[in-house]
N, C-alpha and C positions, 0 to 999 in steps of 0.2 A: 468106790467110784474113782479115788484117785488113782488108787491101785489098777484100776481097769487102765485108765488113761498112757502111763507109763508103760503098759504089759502093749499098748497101740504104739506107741512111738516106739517103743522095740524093735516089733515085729516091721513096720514100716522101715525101719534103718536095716535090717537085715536083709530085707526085700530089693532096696534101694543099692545094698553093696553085691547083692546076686546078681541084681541086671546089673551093674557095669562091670562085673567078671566076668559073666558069660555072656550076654548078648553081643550083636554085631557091634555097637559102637564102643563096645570096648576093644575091640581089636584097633580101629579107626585112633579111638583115645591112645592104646599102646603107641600104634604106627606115628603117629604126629610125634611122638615124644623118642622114641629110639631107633629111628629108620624107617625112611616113607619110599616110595614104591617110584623109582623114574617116571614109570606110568603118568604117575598124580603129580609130579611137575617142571616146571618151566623155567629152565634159566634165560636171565636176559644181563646184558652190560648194560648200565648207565654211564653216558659220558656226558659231562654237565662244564657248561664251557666256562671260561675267568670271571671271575669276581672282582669286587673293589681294591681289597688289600693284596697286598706285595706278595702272600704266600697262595694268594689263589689265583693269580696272572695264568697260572699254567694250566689249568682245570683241574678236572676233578674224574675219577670215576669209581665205580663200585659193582660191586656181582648183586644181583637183584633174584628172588627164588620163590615163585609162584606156586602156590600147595594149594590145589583144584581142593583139598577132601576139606581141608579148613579155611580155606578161601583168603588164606595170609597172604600175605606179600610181604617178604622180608627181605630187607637192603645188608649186605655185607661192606663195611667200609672199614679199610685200612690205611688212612689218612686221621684219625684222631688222633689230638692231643690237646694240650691245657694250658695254659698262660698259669693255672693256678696250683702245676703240681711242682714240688718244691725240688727248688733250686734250678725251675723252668729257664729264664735267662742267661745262668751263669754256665747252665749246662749248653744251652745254643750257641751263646757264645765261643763255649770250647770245641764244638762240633760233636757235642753228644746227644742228642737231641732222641729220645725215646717215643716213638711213634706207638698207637695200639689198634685192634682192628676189635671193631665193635659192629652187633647187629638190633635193629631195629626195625620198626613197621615202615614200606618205602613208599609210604602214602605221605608218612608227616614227612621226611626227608625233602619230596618232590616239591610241597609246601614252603619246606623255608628256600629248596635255592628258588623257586618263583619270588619269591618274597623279596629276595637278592637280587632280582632282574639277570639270571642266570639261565641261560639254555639247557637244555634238557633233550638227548636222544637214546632210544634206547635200543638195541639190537636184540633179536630173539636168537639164539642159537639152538640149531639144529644137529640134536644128540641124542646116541642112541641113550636107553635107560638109563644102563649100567656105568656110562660116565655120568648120567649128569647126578646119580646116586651116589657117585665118588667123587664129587666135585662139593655135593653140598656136604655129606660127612666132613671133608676136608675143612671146610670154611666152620662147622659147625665146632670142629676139632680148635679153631685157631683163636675161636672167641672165648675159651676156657680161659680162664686167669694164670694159668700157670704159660700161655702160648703165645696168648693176646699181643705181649709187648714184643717190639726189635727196635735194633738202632738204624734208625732212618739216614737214607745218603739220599742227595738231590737226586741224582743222575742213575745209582746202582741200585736203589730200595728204596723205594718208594710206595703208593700207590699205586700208578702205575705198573711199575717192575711186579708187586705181586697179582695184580691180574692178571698179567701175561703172560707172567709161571704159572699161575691155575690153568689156565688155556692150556696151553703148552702140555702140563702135567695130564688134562682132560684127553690131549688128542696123542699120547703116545708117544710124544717129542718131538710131531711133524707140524708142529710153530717154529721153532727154533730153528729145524731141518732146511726148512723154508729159506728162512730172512737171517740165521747167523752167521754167514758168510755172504752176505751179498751186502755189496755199498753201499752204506747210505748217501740221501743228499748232501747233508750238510755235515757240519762239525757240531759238537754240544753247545759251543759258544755261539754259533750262529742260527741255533737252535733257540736262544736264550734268547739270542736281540729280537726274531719275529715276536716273543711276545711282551720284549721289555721298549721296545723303538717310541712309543708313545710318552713315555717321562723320557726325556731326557738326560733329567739329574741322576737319576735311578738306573737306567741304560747306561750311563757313563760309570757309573760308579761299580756296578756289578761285573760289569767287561774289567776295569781297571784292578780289580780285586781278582779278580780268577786267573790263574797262573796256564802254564805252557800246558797240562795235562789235561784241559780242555778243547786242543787245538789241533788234535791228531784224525786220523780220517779214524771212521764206526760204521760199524754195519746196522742194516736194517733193524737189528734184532735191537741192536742198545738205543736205538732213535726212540724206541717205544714206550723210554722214561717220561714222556708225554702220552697225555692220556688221547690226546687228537691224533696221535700216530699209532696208537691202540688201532684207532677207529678205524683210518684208512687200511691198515694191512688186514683186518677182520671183514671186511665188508662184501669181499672178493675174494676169499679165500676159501679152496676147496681142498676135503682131506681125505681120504683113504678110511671107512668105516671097519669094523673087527670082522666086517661078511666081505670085505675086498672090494665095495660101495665106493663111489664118489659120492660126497656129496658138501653141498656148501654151508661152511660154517656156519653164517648166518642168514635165515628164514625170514624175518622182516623185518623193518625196520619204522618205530615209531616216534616223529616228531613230537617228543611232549608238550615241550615250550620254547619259544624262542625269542633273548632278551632283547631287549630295543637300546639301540644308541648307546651303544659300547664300539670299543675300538677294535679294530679286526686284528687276527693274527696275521700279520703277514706271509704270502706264502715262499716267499725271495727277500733272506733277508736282508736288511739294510744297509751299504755302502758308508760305513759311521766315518771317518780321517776326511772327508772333504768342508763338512759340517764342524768338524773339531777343527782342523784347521782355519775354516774361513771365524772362528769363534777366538783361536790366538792370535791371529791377525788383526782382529777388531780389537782386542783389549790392547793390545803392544800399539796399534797407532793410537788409543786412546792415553798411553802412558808418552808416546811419543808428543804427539797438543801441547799435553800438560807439563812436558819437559823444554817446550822451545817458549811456552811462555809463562814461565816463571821468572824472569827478571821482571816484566813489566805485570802480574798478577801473583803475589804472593802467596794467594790460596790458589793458584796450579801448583804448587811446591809443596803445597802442604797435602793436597788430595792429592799430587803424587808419590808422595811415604804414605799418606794413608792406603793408597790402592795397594804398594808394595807390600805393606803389613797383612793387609786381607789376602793377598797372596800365600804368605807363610801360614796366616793362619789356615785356608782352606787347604791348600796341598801339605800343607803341616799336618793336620787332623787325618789325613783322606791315607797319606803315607805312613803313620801311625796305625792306624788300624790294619791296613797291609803289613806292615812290619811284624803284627801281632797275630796274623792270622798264618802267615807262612811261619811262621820262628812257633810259636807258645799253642798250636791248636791244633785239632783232629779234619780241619775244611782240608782235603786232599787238595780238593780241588783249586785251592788258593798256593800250592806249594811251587815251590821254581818255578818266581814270575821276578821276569826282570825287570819291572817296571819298579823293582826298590833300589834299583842304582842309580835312578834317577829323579825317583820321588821318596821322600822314607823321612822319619823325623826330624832330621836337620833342618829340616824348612821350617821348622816351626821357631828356627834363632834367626828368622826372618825379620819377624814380629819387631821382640825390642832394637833388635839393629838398625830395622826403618825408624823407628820412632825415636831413637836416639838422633839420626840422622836429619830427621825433618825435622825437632824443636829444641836440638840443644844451641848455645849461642858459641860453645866453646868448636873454636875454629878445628881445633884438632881432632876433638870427639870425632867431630863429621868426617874429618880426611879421613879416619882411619877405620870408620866404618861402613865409608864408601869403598875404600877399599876390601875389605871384608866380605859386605857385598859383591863388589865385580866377581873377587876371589870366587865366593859363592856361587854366583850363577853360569862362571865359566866350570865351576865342578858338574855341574848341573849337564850342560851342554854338551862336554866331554862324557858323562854319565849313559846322555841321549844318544852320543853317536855309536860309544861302546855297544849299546844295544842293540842299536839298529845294526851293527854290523857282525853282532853274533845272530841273528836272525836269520842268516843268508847260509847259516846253518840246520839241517834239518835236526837238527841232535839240540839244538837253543830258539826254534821256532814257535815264536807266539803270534797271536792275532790282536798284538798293540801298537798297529800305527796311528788309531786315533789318538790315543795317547800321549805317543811323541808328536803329534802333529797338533794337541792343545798346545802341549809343553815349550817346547825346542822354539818357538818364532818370539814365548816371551822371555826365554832364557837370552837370545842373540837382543833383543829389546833392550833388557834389562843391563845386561856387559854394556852394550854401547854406552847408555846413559849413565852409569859410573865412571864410566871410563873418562869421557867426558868432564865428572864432576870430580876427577882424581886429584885435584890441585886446589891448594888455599886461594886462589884466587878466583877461579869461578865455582867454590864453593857460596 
């Protein structure tokens, strides 16, 4: 009997390995697994709008691939990376930052950015087979371990840049043909503000940190390091098929989700030096108050070294990391900015020279760190104008007069008021 039992589960496993060698769904089985048929599916972009955090402000997109025979739907995303793979921070810091492209079901995808309060549109594109069967081998090619990773550039490589070389690569080279010689709107940096103009601190600080090599005119083609300029140049764009066909890239277009009460990208970017300046203007007559009456209120005298100090300390820090990002790192995009001639770690001997000057009782200390000071903020000033006047150069042009235009009204502030306090007696 037992004997019998065994000689049945045999014959049943042998049965079982016939039909899926030869019947039809083992063809189906192969096909899913080593190259599926254009026929059987369907590419579409996801372009999924900003998020909370500082790295998703920009969006987001991915190649999304519909297989009618198994009824997948799988997301191709090459924007992965980890906080948790080693030496994550020291490497971002240096500007090596290793990106990977990973796939997944684009059900739970669509799931977490709703979850995120993230928009969600998707375009169908309309291809013949035989690209979109060289479109998905490619992608399927890229998610192998040995392919998966590259080194991510904001602006050159990103997610972004590789859907739009898949594109690109899909339609023969008439993406590129299209939009790489023609204008774009903006500059990268002003590309940056439409979607950074909402922080302030973060807007200021990201413009102040990116050097001259962001400020040069680009064509269509390199705008489309944003995943929202993907979208626009795709939506309306017609290509020449392999039978000598017109036809438009993309076939329809489906609002997945759409996030509530998020800040817009702007479509005209921001006007930033009027906002910075009316901001040095108010801290300098605040410095100014506090310096007309400090005879009669001894703590205006003291909260005015202490303001001077938070000074050095914030453009201390802010200059510092500049310093460090042009001189010791791989950020391109941070190199020849001249906003370290007149902001850069010196300001951070700001610090104890105010604070020597506002609590020491020895009359001298103060004269001679007042003058120190003056020294100081006339380097500064001199520093600002330097700038501004290599600016008037196209070969030294940057897009930092909000910059000089924080800076330069507290630097002429601050000279005045040493100047002022230059002597033992109205010290």
């Amino acid at each position: 009997m037992v004997a019998f039992k065994i000689f049945r589960n045999y014959i049943t496993v042998l049965l079982l390995l016939f039909f899926l060698c030869f019947s039809p769904l083992s063809s189906v089985y192969s096909q899913s697994n080593s190259g599926r048929s254009g026929d059987d599916l369907t590419i579409k972009i996801a372009v999924m709008g900003p998020g909370d955090e500082l790295y998703f402000w920009f969006g987001h997109i991915g190649l999304v691939v519909d297989d009618h025979i198994t009824g997948r739907s799988m997301y191709y995303d090459w924007g992965v990376f980890s906080f948790d793979n080693e030496g994550f921070f020291w490497n971002f810091a240096m500007g090596r930052l290793i990106y990977s492209c990973a796939v997944s079901r684009a059900e739970a995808n669509y799931n977490t950015y709703i979850r995120h309060n993230r928009s969600i549109t998707l375009y169908t594109l309309d291809l013949p087979k035989d690209i979109k069967e060289k479109i998905v081998q490619f992608a399927e090619n890229n998610v192998l371990p040995e392919n998966r990773d590259y080194m991510y550039h904001l602006f050159r490589d990103n997610c972004a840049t590789r859907i739009r070389d898949i594109i690109d690569m899909g339609l023969g080279g008439q993406l590129k043909a299209e939009f790489g010689n023609s204008p774009g709107r903006y500059t990268l940096r002003q590309h940056v503000s439409r979607h950074t103009w909402f922080s302030p601190f973060m807007d200021w600080a990201l413009n102040f940190w990116m050097g001259q090599g962001i400020d040069g005119p680009i064509t269509e083609w390199e705008e489309m390091f944003l995943p929202s300029e993907i979208e626009n140049r795709i939506k309306n764009f017609r290509y020449m098929d392999g039978d000598g066909n017109e036809r438009s890239l993309v076939s329809s277009t489906e609002i997945f989700h759409i996030s509530r009460e998020r800040p817009i990208v702007l479509e005209v970017p921001p006007k930033r030096w009027p906002k910075e300046f009316f901001v040095g203007l108010l801290f300098s007559s605040l410095l100014l108050v506090l310096f007309f009456l400090r005879k009669k209120f001894r703590a205006g005298r003291v909260i005015m070294g202490l303001l001077q100090s938070a000074l050095g300390l914030f453009f201390g820090i802010m200059g510092s990391v500049l310093f460090f990002l042009t001189f010791f790192t791989n950020h391109d995009y941070a190199f020849h900015n001249s906003n370290v001639f007149f902001v850069n770690p010196l300001f951070l001997a700001v610090i104890p020279l105010s604070l020597i000057f506002t609590f020491s009782k020895n009359a001298k200390k103060r004269f001679v760190t007042a003058r120190l000071l003056r020294y100081f903020w006339a380097y500064v000033l001199l520093g600002g104008l330097f700038v501004f006047a290599i600016k008037l150069s196209p070969d030294f042009y940057q897009q930092n007069l909000a910059d000089l235009a924080l800076v330069m009204p507290i630097a002429v502030t601050m000279i005045y008021i040493m100047m002022r306090l230059g002597s033992y007696k109205k010290l």
